[in-house]
MDTraj code that builds the backbone (N, CA, C; nanometers):
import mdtraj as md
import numpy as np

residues = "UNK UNK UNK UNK UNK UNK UNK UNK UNK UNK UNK UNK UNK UNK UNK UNK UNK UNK UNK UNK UNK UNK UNK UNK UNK UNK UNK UNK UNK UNK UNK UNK UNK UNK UNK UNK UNK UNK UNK UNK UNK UNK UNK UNK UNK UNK UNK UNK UNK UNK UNK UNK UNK UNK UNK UNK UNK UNK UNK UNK UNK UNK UNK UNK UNK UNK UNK".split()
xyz = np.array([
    [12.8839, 10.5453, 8.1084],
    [12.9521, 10.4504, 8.0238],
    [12.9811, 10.5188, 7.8904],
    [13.1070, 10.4796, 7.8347],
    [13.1562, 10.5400, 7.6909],
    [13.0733, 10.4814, 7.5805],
    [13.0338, 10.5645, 7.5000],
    [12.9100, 10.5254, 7.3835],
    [13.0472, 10.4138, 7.3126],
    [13.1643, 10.4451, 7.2962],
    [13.2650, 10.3633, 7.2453],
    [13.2334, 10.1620, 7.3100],
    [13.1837, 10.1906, 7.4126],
    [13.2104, 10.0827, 7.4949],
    [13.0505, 9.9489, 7.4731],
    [12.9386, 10.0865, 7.4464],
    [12.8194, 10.0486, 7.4210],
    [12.8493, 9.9811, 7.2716],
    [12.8946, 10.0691, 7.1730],
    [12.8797, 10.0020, 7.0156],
    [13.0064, 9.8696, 7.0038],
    [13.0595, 9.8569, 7.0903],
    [13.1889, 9.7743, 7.0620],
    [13.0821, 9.6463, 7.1066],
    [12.9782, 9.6422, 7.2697],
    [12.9049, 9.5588, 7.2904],
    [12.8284, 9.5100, 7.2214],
    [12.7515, 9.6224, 7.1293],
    [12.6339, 9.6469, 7.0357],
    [12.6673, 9.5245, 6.9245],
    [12.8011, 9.5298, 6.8731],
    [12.8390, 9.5115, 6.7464],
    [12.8551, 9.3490, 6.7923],
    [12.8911, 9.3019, 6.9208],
    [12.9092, 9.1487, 6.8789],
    [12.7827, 9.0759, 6.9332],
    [12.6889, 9.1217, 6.9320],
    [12.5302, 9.0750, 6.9469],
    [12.5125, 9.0413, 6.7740],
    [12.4209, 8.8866, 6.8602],
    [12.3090, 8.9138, 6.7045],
    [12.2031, 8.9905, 6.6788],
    [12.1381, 8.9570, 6.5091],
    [12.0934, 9.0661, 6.4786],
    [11.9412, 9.0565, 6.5372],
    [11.9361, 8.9486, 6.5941],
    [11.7868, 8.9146, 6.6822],
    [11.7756, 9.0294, 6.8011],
    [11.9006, 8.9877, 6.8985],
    [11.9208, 9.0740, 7.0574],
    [11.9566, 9.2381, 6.9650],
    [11.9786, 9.2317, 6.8919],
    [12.0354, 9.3938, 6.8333],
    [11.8670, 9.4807, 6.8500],
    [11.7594, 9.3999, 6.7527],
    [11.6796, 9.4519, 6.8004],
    [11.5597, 9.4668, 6.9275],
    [11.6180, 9.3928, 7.0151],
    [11.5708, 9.3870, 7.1396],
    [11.6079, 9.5263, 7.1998],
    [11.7416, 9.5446, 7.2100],
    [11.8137, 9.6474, 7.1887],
    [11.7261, 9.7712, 7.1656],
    [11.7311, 9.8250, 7.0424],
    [11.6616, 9.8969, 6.9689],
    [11.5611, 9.9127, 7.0368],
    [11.4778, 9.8092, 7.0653],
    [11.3328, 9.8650, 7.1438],
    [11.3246, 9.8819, 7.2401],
    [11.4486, 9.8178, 7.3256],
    [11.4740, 9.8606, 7.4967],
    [11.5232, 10.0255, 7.4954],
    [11.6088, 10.0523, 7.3862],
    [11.6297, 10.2548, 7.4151],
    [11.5050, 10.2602, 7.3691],
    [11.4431, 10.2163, 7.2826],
    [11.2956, 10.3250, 7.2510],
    [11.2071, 10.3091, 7.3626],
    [11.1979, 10.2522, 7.4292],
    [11.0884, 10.2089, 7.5411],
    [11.1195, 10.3256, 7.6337],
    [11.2659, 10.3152, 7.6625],
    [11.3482, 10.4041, 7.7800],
    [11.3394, 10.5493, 7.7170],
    [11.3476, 10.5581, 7.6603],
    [11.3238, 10.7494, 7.5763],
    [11.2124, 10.7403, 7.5756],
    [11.0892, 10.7005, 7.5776],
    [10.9430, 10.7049, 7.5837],
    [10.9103, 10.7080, 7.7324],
    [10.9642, 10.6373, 7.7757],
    [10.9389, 10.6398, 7.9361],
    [10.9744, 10.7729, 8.0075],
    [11.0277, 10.8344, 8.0074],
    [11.0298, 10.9274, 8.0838],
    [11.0912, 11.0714, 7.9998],
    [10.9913, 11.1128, 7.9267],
    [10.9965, 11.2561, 7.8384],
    [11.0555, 11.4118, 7.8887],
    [11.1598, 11.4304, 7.9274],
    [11.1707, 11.6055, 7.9998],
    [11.1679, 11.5505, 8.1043],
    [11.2104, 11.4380, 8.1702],
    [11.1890, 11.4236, 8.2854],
    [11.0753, 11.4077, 8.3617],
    [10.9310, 11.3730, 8.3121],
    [10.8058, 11.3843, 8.3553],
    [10.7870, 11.2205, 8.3597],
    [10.6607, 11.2217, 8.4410],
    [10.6214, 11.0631, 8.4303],
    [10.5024, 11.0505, 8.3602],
    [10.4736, 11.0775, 8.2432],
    [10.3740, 11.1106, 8.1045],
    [10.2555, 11.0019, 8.1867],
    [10.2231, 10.8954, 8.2874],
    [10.1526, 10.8460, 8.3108],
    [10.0250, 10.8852, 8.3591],
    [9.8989, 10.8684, 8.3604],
    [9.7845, 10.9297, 8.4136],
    [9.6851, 10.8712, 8.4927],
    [9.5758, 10.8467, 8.6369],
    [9.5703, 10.7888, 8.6578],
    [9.4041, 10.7797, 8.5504],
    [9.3757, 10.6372, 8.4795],
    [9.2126, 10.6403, 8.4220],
    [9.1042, 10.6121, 8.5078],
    [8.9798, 10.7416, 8.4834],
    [8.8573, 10.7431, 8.5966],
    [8.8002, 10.5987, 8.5853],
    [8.7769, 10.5349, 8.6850],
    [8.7073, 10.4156, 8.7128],
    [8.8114, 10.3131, 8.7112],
    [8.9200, 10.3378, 8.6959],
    [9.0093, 10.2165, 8.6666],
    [8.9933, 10.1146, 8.8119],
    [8.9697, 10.1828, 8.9422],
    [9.0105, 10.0780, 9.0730],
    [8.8508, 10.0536, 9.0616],
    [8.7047, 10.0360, 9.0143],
    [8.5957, 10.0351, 8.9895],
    [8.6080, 9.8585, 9.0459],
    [8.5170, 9.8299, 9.1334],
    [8.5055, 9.6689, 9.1469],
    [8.6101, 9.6738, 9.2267],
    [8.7121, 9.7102, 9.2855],
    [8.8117, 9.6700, 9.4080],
    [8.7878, 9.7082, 9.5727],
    [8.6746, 9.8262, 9.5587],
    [8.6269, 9.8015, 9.6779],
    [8.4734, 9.8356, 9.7269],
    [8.4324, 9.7316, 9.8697],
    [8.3092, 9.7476, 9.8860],
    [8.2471, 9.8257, 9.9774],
    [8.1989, 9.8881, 9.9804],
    [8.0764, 9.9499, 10.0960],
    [8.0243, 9.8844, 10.1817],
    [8.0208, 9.8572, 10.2746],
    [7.9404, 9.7443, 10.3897],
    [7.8384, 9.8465, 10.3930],
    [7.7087, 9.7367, 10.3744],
    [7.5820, 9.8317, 10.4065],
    [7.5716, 9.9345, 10.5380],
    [7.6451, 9.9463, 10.6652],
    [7.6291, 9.9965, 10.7832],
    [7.7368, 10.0773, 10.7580],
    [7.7681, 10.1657, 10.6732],
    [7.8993, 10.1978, 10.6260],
    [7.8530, 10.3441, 10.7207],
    [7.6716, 10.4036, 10.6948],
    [7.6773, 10.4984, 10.7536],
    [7.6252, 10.5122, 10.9047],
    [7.6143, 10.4190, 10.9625],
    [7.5547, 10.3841, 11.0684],
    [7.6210, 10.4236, 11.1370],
    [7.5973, 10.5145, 11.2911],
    [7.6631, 10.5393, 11.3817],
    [7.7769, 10.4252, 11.4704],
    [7.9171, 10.5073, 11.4567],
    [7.9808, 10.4027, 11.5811],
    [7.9867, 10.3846, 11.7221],
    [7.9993, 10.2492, 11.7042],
    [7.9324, 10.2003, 11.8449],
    [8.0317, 10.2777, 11.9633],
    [8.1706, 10.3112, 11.9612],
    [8.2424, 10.3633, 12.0265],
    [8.1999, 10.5170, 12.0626],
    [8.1459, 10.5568, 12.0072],
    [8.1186, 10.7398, 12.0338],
    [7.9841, 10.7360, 12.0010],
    [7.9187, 10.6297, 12.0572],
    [7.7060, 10.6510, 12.1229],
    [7.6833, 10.7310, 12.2147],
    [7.8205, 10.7481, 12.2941],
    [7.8179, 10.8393, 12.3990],
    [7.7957, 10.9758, 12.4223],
    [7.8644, 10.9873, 12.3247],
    [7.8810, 11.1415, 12.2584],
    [7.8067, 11.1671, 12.1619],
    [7.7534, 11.1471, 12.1276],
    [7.5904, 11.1493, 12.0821],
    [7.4372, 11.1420, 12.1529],
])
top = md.Topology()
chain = top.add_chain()
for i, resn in enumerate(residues, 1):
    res = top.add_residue(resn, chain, resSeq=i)
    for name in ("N", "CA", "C"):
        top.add_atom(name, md.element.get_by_symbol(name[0]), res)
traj = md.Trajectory(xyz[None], top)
């Protein structure tokens, strides 16, 4: 799209949505730097989403055989 076409849009917004604006390119230029996804995953974050069943190490019943 022509930057001509963006400021002609730009200009008949109010000055409320103007800065909605403003923080929607800053969000979008923050979001994705050089092309990278700057995101990381944090240790313990999935912590509490899953459980261990106590027999977790208990032999399976399908291959007793082979044992």
């Amino acid at each position: 799209m022509d930057d001509a076409i963006l400021l002609e849009k730009l200009s008949k917004l109010p000055e409320k949505l103007k800065s909605e604006v403003a923080d929607f390119v800053d969000f979008l230029t923050n979001k994705n730097v050089n092309g990278k996804d700057e995101r990381r995953p944090v240790f313990g974050s999935a912590k509490g989403m899953f459980k261990m069943m106590p027999d977790f190490d208990e032999p399976l019943e399908d291959f007793k055989e082979y044992m």
